[in-house]
Every structure is written in C-alpha cells, then in structure tokens.
N, C-alpha and C positions, 0 to 999 in steps of 0.2 A: 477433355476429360471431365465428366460430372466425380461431384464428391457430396458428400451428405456429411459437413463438416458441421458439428455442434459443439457448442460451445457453453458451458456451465456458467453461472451469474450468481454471485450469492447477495445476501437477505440486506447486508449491511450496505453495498450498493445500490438496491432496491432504496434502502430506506434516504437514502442522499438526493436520487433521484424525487420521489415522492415530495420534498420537500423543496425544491426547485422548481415542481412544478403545480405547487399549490394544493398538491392532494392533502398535505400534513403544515402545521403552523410552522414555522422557526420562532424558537425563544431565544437559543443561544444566537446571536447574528454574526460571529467567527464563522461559523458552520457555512456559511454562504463557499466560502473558497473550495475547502472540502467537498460542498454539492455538484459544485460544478466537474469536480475531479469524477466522481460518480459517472454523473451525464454522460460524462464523455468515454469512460470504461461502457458503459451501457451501448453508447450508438458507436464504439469498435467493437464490441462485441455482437452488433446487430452486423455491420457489415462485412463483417471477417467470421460468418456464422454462415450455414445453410437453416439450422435452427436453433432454439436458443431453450437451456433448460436451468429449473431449480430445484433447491429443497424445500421441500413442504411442510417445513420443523417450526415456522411461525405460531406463537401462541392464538390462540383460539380468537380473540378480542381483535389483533390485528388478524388473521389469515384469511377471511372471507375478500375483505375490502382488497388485499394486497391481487390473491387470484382474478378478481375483477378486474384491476385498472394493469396486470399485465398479462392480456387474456393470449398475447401471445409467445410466450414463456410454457414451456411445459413442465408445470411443475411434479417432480417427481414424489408418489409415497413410498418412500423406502421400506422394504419387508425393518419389521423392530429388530429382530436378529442381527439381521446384514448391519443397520445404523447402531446398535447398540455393540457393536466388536468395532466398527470404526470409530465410535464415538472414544471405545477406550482406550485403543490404541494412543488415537488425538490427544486424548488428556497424559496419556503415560509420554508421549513424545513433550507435552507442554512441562511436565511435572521435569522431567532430567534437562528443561533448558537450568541458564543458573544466570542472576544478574546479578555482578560480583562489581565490586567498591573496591576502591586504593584510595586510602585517605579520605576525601569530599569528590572525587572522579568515580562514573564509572570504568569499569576498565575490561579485559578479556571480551568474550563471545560478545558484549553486546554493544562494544563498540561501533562493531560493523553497519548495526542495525541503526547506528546516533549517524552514522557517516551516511547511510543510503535518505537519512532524516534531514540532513544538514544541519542538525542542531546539537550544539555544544552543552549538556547541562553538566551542574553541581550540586554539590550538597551545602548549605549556608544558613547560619544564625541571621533571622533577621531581629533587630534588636528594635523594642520600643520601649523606651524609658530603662524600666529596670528585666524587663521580661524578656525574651529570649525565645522564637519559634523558628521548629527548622522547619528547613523550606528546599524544596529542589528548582534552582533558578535556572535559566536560561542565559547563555553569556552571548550579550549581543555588541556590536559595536554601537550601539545607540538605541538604549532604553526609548526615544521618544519615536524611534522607528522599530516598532517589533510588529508590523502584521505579519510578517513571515509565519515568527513565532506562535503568535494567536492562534493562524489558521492551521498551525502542526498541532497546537493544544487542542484543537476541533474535531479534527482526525481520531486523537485519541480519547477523546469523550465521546467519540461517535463507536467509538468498538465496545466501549461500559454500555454505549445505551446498547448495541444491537445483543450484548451477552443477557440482558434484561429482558429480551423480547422474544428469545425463543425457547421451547421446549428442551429442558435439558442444559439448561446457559447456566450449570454450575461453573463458576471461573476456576480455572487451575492456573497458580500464580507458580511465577519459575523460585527455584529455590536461590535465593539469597545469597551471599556471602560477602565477607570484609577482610581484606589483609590483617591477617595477626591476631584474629578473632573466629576462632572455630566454634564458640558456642553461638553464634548467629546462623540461623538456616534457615528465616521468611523476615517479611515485612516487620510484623507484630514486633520479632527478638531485636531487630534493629531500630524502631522506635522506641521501646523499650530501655536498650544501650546507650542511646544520645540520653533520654530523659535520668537516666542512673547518674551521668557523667557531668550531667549539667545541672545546678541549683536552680538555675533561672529561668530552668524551662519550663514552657506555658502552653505548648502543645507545638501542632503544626498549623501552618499557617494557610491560610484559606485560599493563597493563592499559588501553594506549591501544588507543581506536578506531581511530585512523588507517588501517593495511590495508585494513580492515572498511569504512569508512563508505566511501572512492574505489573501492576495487572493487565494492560493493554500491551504488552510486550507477549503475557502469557497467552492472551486471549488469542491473537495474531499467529502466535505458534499454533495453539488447538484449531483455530480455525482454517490456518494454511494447508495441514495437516488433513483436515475432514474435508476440506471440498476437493484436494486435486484426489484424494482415495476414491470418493463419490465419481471424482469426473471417470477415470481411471475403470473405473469398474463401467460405466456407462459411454467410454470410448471417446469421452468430449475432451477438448481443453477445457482452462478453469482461469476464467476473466476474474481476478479476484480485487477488494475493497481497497484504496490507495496504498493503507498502510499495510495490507498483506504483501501485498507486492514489496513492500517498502522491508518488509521480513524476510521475504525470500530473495530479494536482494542482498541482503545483508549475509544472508548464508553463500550466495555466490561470493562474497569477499571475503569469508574467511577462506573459502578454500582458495582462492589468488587474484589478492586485493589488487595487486599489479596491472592484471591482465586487466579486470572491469575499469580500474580507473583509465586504462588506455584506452579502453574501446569505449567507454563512454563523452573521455575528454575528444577522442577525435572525432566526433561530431559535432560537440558545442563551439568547435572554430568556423570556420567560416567558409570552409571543406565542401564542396557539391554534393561530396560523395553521400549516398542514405543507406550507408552500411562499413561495418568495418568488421574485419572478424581473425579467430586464432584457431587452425584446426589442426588436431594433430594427426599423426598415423595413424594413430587405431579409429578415422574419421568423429573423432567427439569433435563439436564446435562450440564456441561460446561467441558470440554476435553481440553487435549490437546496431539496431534499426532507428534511421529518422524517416519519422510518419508528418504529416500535415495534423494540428489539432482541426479533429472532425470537426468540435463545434464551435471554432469559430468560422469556420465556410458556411457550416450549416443553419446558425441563427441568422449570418449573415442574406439570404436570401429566404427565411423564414419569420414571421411577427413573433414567434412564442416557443419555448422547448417542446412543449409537445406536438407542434405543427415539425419541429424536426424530427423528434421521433418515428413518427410517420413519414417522413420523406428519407428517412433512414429505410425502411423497412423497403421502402420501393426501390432505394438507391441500390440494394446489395444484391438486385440481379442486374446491374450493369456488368459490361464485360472487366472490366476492370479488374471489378472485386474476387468475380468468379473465378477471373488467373490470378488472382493473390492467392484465392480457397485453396486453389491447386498446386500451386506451390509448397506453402505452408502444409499441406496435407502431405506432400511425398515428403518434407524434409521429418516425417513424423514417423513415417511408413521406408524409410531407407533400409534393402538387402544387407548384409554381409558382405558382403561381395564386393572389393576397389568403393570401402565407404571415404576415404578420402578421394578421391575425383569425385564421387558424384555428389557429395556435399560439398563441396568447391562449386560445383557447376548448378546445384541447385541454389545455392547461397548469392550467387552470381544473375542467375533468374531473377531474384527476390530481390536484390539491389534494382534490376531494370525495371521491374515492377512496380517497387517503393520511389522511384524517383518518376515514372510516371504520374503518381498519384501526387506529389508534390509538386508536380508542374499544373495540374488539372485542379486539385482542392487546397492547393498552400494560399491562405490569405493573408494579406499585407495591411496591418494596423497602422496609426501615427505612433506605437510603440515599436514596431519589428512584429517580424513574423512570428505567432504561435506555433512551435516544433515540438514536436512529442519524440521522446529516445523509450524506446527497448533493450533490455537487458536480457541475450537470447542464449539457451540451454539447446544443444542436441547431441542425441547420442547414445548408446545400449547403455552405456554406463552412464551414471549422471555424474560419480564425482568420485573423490575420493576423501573429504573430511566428511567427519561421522555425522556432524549437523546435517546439509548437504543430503548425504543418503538415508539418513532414518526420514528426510522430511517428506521423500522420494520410490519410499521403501514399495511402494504399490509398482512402479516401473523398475525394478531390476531384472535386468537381462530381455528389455524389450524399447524398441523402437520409442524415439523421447524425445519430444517438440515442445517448448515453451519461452513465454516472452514475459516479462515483468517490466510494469511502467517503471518509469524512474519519476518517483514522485516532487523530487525538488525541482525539475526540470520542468514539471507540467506546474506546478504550485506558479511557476516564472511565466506558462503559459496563459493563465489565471490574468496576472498584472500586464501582461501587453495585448486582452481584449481590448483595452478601450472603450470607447462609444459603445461597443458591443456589447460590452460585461450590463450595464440595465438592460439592456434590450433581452440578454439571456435570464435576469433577475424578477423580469417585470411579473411574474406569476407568483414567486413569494406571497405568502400570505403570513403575516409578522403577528405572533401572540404578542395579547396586548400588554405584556409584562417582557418584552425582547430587550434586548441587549447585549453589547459587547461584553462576555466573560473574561476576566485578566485573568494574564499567566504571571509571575514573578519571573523579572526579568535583571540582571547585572551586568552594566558595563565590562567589557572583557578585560579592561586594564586592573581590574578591580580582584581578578583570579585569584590570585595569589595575597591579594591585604584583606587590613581591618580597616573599619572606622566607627564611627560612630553606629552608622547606620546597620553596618553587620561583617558576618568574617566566613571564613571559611569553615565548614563543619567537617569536626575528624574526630575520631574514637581515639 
C-alpha cells in the first residue's frame, strides 16, 4: 500500500537543528542536549514522513536563510484568515491554562507537565547577607550534578527565544494562582506578593527559572495548540519541539496518570517487547512505542549531522520505513466498524515493525543502548479531560493518530551517546562569548528547611 504520509515540523526544532549543525552560533552551551533532541525529532520525522512541511511565520531577517538550508521542507503560506482564527484560538486555549502554587510547590494541572519534565521545582529565598531574592529552584539530589537540570533549563529558554523569532510570537502566559490568595492572577501579582510580604527583598534572582518555566509552559500550550490545528487542516501529523511534546504529554497524564506511567514504565525494563498498550471498547488506544535513537545509528556511520541528514532522506524509502508509513497511516484512517480488533491487530503490526527496526538500527554504546519511548493517542475521541480535548479540538469526531517523545527518556539517550556525542557535536560553531548558563539548583533534602543560605518561599 503507497501512502503520502506528511508530517508537520515546527520553527523551534528547525532552530535546534540549525545550531548543531553550524548554520547558527551557540552562546548558551546547555542548549547542546536540547539540539540533539531537535536532530533527532527532525531525522524521525524525515523518515516516518513521505514529505515533510512547515510554517512560514519566521521573521523576515531569519526566513530566507531558514527556507534555503531546508529546501526540502515545504513550507507552507498560510491564507492570514485561516492563521489568524488559529492563532486565536491558540492563544484563548494558552490564556485558560492556569499555573497554580501551594505554598513554595507548584501544584494542580501543571504538575503533570513537572512529571513528563522530570523536574522537581520550588519556590525559595535565596539569602545573601542581609537581601533576600526569590528564586524557582530545582530540587536535585546533588547540586554538583545538575546537567540534567541545565539541559531542561535550555529546552525552555529555547521556547523564549523561538517566541522572539516569529511573526505574531505575542506570549500568552497561563493565568497564575496561589492557595488562599485570589487576588493573584499572573506572574507580575505574584512577584509583587512575595516583595509586599518580605522586607528584605532585593528582587529575583538571576538564576531563577521562574520567568522561563510560566512563560514557556504558556508558549508550549499556544504553540501545541497552532501546529497540530495547521497539521489537522493540511492532513499531516505534527513532529513537535521536545518540550511540546513534553506538554502534551503532560495533558495525557491528567487524564490517566496511571495508565501512561504503566505504559511508559513497561518499556524502560528490560522487556523485548517495543510496545505496550490499553485499548478499550469503543477502540481508543493509548500506546506506548520503543524506537532505536536514529541518531545514534546515524552519526554512527556518518562524519557530520548533516552527512545524516542526507542519508536520512534517502534512508526513508527503504522498505522498512515504508511499512511503518503504512501502518501508522491506517492506525490514523481506522472505520467504525469492530475498532477494537483492528486496532489490536494494527497495533500488533507496529510492535513487529518497531522491533524490526531495533534489531536493524538499535546501537550499542559503552553506556547501553540509546532507546527512544512514545507516548501513543488513538481514536474518534481523543479523551475525556477538558485540557486533553480543547488541545485536540481540530480532531473531534475524526480518525486520531499521534505519538509524543517522552523527553526525559531521550534527555537519557543524549548521556549514553558516548564517543558519539563529539562526533554528533563536531559542527557547532561556539559564539565567542558561550557558555554554560546556571539554573538554581537545591538539595532535595533541603525541601522542607532553612538555613543560612535560604528557605522555602510561601505567601
């Protein structure tokens, strides 16, 4: 069976890419982990693709260069109509998220989004002398090992810069709130609150998340939002930037946190199997896929990323890929009709499939093997939490095929390149002012105290 499966790419993957492979300088050099997360969304979307398309919403100063160096990308010009009713929708869906506080925890809806993150923050005084700046830490078991953290702090400075860079990148930050404090309803009223409440406050501190994480939380929704609508309307799936994924996972956990943790954890064992899955009667499924990380097969017999690139392009009319295309395409295009057996049996294809491709491109590092997990949606319905279905709102009552990286997972794939990881890095080109950016980071044993050095921050 031929399929003409397209696949949607957005701007902020582009730009991860670009920078990996020496088209763009790196200043931040966190951002390296991050690029690689890019790359490799990029070359599975090359070959889990018949073609591959974008938005053409890049600011003028970048959009030439960008069309150039990926001439094979169709980027789309959206009629102004058509993008400016998705644009607002995107922003009305960003505006009713809400990132809601308990004490120095976040807590509620955005939980989900910390958990598909792996990252534990707070709210915390950090104390110097007599001054006082809050700060959103990160709670790690060992302050002198936080790359994890860094490269999550990269991820979301990479969503501020890609809101910078396009036409229309007004941010729509989700609406605020605090236990026991209803006159807080953004960022502003809740810096504002700590500085009323505290004498000694001296602002925030340079190395807090805080900004970052509520604006890039917002940005994540609008932009989850505008590209699966775009794909939606132009029939593609929507390969989206780590941390989108890492948002629309998170919406799969509100609606049942249970399920994803099981289908996720039963891959990270030591299990053969390259699928697990929960389907009910009415044939919805929710999956979850182990892939082979492409790029490390791929730099593995290539000198330079974009020598893979290219050997992507040519790899995805192997037979292989073509019956993954086909697969993945009917599990999108399912009847009515007995949709539990044939989602069963098509889901059953794609495990044979997917462990093919693991026998054929799974590469063996001196750290273990780089595995990539999916987080899989299918189904007329997508869901039944409100998050979930407004995010979705373009597919109700139609045929629903989608997969989201799980980004902690690939972040893990990142650290057991090995040897590879320069060999994938060697095209960087480092502004001559780069550097490692800190995040604020605190002992996790440290939760709950004070000391000298700082305490927990509460209203």
């Amino acid at each position: 069976m031929t399929t003409n499966r397209s696949i949607l790419v957005d701007n902020a993957t582009l730009s991860g890419v670009e920078r990996l492979t020496g088209e763009s300088q790196t200043l931040n050099l966190n951002y390296i982990d991050n690029d690689i997360l890019c790359f490799e969304k990029l070359i599975t979307a090359i070959l889990f693709s018949d073609s591959l398309i974008g938005v053409d919403d890049y600011k003028e100063r970048y959009r030439s260069d960008r069309l150039k160096r990926f001439d094979y990308i169709n980027f789309l010009n959206l009629d102004p109509d058509t993008y400016s009713a998705i644009s607002k929708d995107a922003a009305d869906y960003a505006r009713s998220t809400i990132f809601s506080f308990d004490g120095s925890k976040p807590t509620g809806d955005v939980v989900s989004f910390f958990e598909a993150l792996r990252i534990d923050p707070q709210l915390r005084w950090d104390v110097f002398v007599s001054s006082e700046y809050l700060t959103m830490s990160l709670l790690v078991k060992d302050t002198r090992d936080a790359q994890y953290e860094r490269a999550i702090d990269s991820v979301l400075r990479n969503e501020n810069a890609n809101a910078d860079a396009v036409h229309g990148g007004k941010k729509f930050p989700p609406n605020v709130s605090v236990n026991g404090h209803s006159d807080i309803s953004d960022i502003k009223d809740l810096v504002q609150a700590f500085k009323s409440d505290n004498p000694q406050y001296a602002g925030t501190s340079s190395w807090s998340a805080l900004q970052r994480v509520i604006f890039s939380y917002g940005w994540a929704a609008e932009r989850s939002y505008l590209y699966n609508a775009v794909a939606e309307k132009h029939s593609a799936d929507a390969f989206l930037a780590p941390l989108r994924d890492a948002f629309c996972e998170g919406c799969c956990r509100l609606e049942s946190r249970s399920q994803v943790n099981s289908l996720l954890e039963a891959l990270k064992s030591k299990s053969q199997s390259t699928l697990a899955k929960i389907v009910d009667a009415s044939g919805k499924a929710k999956f979850a896929v182990k892939l082979p990380f492409f790029t490390a097969y791929l730099i593995s017999i290539c000198d330079n990323p974009k020598q893979c690139i290219d050997h992507a392009l040519q790899l995805r009319s192997s037979r292989e890929f073509r019956d993954c295309r086909t697969i993945l395409h009917n599990l999108g295009h399912l009847s009515g009709q007995d949709r539990y057996a044939e989602t069963n049996r098509i889901l059953q294809l794609l495990e044979q499939s997917c462990n093919s491709l693991m026998k054929k491109y799974g590469v063996s590092t001196e750290n273990g093997s780089p595995v990539s997990l999916s987080l899989g949606l299918s189904g007329i319905s997508v869901g039944t939490s409100i998050k979930l279905d407004k995010l979705f709102a373009y597919y109700r009552n139609k045929p629903f095929s989608r997969l989201f990286r799980n980004i902690a997972q690939d972040m893990l794939n990142v650290e057991r390149l090995g040897g590879l990881h320069d060999k994938l890095c060697s095209s960087i080109r480092k502004h001559k002012d780069a550097t490692y950016l800190r995040v604020a980071t605190t002992p996790i044993f440290m939760e709950h105290k004070e000391n000298e050095y700082g305490r927990p921050a509460k209203l």
